[in-house]
N, C-alpha and C positions, 0 to 999 in steps of 0.2 A: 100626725104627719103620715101622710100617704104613702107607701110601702113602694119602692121602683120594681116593677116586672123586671123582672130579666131576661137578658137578652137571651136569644138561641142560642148563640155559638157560645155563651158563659158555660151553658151543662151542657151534659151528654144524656139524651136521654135511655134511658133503663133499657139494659140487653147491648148499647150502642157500643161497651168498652174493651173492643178487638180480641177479645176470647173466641172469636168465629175465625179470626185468622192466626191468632195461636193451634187452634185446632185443627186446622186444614192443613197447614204446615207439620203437623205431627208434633210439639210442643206442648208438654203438659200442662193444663191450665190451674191456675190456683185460684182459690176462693173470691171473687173480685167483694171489696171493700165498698161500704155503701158510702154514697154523696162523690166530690167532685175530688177528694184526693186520692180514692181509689179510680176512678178513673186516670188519672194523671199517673197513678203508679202502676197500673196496666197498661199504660202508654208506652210508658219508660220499660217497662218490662217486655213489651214485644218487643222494640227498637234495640236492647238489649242483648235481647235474646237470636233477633236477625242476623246482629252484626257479628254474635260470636258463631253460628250458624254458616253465615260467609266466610269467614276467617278460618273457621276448619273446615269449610269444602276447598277452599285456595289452598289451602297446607296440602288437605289431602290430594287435593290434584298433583298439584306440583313436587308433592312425593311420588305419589305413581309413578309422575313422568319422569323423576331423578331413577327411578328403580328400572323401569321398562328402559331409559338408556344407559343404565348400568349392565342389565340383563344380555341385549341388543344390540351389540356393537356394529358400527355403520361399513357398508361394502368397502369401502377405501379400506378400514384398517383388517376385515377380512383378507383383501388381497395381499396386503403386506406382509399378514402374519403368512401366507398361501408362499408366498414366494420367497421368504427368508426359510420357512421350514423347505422348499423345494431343493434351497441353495444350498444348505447342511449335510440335507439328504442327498446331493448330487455331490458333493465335497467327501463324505464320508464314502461313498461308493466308488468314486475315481482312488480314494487312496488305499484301497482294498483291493480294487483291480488293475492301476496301473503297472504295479509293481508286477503282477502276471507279464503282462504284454510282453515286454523283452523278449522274457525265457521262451513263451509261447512259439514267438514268432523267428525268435533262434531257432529253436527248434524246425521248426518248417523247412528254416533255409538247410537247418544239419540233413533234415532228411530226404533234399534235394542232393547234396554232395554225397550221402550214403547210396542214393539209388543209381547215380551214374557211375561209382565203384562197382557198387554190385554189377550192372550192365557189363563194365568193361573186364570184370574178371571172369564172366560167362565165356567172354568171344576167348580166354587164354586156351582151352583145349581144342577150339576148330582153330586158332593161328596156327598151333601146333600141326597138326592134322596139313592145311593147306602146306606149312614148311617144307614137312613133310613129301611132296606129290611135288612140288614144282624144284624141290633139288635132287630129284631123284634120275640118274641121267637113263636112265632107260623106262622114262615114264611114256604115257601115250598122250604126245601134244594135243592131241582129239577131247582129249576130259578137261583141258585145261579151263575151257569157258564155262564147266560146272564150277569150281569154285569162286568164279566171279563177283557171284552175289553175295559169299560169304567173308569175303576178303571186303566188298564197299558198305555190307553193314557194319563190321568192324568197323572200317570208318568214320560214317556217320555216326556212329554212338561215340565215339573218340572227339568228334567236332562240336555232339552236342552238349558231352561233359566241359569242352573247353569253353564253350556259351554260359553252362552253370557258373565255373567258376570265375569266368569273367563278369558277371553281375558285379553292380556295386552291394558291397553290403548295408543292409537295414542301418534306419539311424536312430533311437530310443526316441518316443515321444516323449512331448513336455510333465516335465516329472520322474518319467518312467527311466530306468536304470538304464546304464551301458553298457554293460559289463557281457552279458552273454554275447553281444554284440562283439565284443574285442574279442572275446575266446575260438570266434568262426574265423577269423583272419591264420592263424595257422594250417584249421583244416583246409580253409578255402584255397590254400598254397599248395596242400599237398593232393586236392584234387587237378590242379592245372599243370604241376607237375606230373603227376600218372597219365593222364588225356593226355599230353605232351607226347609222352613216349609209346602211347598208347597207338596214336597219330602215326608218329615216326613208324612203329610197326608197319599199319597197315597199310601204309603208304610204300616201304618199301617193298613188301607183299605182293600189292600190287605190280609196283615196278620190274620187281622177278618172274611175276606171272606173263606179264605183258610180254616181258623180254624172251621167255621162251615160246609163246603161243606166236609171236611176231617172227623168231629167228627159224622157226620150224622149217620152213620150207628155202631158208638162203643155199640157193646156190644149185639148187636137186633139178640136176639134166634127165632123171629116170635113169631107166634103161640104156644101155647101149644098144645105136638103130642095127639092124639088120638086113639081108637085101632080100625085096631090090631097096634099095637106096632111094629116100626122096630129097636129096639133096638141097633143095631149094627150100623145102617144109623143115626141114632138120636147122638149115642156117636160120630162118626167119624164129624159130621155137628156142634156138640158143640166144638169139637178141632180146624174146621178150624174157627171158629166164635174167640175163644181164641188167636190164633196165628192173624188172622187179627185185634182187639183189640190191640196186641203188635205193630203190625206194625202202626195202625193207631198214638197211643201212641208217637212211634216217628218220625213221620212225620207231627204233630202237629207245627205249629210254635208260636213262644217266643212274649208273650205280657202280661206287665206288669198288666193288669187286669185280665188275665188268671191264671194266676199263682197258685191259692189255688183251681181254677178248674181243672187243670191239675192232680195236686195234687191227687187230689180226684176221678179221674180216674185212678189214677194209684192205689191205695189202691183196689178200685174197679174191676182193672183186678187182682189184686192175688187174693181174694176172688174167681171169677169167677175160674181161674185155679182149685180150690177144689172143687167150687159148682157144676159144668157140672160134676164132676165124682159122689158125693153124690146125682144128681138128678136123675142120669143112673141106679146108684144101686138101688135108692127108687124106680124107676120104675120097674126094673128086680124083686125086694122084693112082687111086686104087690101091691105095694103104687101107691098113684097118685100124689106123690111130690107136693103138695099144698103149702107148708106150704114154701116150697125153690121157688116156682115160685112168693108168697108174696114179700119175702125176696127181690128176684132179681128185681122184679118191685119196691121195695122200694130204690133199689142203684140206679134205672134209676131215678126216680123222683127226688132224693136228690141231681144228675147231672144236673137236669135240673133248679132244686132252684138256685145251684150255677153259672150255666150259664146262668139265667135270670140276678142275681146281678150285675154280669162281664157284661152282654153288656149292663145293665142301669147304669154302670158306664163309659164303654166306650162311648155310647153314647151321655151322657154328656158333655164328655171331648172333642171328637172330634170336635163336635158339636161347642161347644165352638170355635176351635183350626179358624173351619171354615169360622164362623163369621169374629174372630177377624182378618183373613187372608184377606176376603173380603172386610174389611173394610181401610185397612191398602193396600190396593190393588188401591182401588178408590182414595185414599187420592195422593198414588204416582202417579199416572196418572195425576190427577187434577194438581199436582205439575207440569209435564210433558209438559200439555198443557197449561199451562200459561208463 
């Protein structure tokens, strides 16, 4: 019997059994087996060898990639963690510095209410001083307008402590304490209290000052004329002397120890109003009006009795007002700085 050829595709022929592609791929090659089951089992043994080849490059990837997004964390939870640690650290910060704030900024206000003490206890020895000169009764009306400016900064430092203490006071921010806050509400009383009376000083200061630089000239005919006589110049210099008396009169300002001196000038100018006509006549008569020039130096003297009384009673009092100002000045300071 006749032996069948075999087909091509039955064998593989010699060299044909994938050891070429085991080797290219880096996979050791073993011995190949002669005839057609070592090929089949080189077959089996690439396809073998591929598949675990693929299997651990997939593992292996797909661990890299588990590790690089272990390693890696993506911008989103960057931010989150960015902004929870910002709000910790902004938390922790606020509760370590709010509690400052308060006393801080008490503080500030305290040392607004110290410096406007201080201010108004400087002006205590020129009040003194000015007191001094404007109830003095044989001072010279002529200096009065130097202490003017000293008597309206008094003032003004009196009006601008009472602005201090007229502020409303601070209110604690959220969190932040109240408390230094409450502790300024007594000083804050006892600066508006001091400027109060501080005010009233130099206010009436002023009013005394005013009162004698305005009253300086009520009533002053000079001299007695002598001849020849301008009798007509003499009547017309007695009318404007009259009329500025009125005006002095009421431009005079309001102080409770003036009061019965006032008084008494006004009584004073109506008399005056008949007198300059009866002392014009007794001149034109060829009198020499003696007897009315007595008279009228008797109503100046008897104003000046009464304005002696008035500024040794003012003086007194202010005096007094001064002190007790000063005193009650230092005490709140001391308080201040302790």
């Amino acid at each position: 019997m006749t032996s069948q050829s075999p087909r091509p595709n039955d064998r593989r022929l010699p060299g044909n059994d994938g050891s070429w592609f085991l080797d290219a791929v880096g996979l050791p090659v073993a011995p190949a087996p002669q005839g057609d089951a070592a090929s089949d089992t080189t077959t089996a043994s690439v396809s073998q060898r591929w598949d675990e080849s693929s299997r651990e490059s997939a593992a292996s990837t797909e661990g890299a990639a588990h590790a690089v997004a272990r390693r890696s964390p993506s911008p989103v939870r960057w931010v989150v963690i960015a902004i929870g640690a910002l709000a910790v650290v902004s938390v922790v910060l606020a509760l370590l510095w709010l509690p400052g704030t308060s006393q801080r900024r008490a503080d500030g206000r305290m040392d607004d209410y110290a410096r406007t003490m201080i201010v108004l206890r400087s002006h205590m020895p020129e009040a003194q001083q000015v007191l001094a000169m404007i109830t003095e009764p044989e001072a010279d009306a002529s200096q009065f307008p130097d202490l003017i400016p000293v008597v309206a900064s008094m003032r003004s430092d009196a009006e601008e402590a009472l602005d201090v203490a007229g502020e409303t006071l601070p209110s604690a921010w959220f969190l932040a304490p109240s408390g230094p806050f409450e502790e300024l509400a007594a000083t804050r009383s006892t600066v508006s209290g001091h400027a109060t009376t501080a005010d009233a000083i130099a206010r009436r200061l002023s009013a005394v000052l005013d009162y004698r630089t305005i009253f300086a000239g009520f009533l002053d005919i000079g001299e007695p004329p002598t001849a020849p006589l301008d009798l007509d110049g003499l009547a017309a210099s007695l009318v404007t002397t009259t009329a500025d008396a009125a005006s002095i009169l009421a431009e005079l300002p309001d102080d409770a120890a003036l009061v019965d001196h006032r008084t008494e000038a006004g009584t004073a100018l109506e008399r005056f109003r008949s007198w300059h006509v009866e002392y014009t006549d007794a001149l034109r008569s060829g009198g020499d009006g003696a007897a009315l020039l007595e008279e009228h130096a008797a109503v100046r003297d008897h104003l000046a009795r009464t304005m002696l009384t008035a500024l040794a009673q003012i003086r007194s009092e202010i005096d007094r007002e001064i002190v007790d100002l000063a005193a009650r000045l230092d005490a709140a300071l001391a308080a201040v700085a302790s």
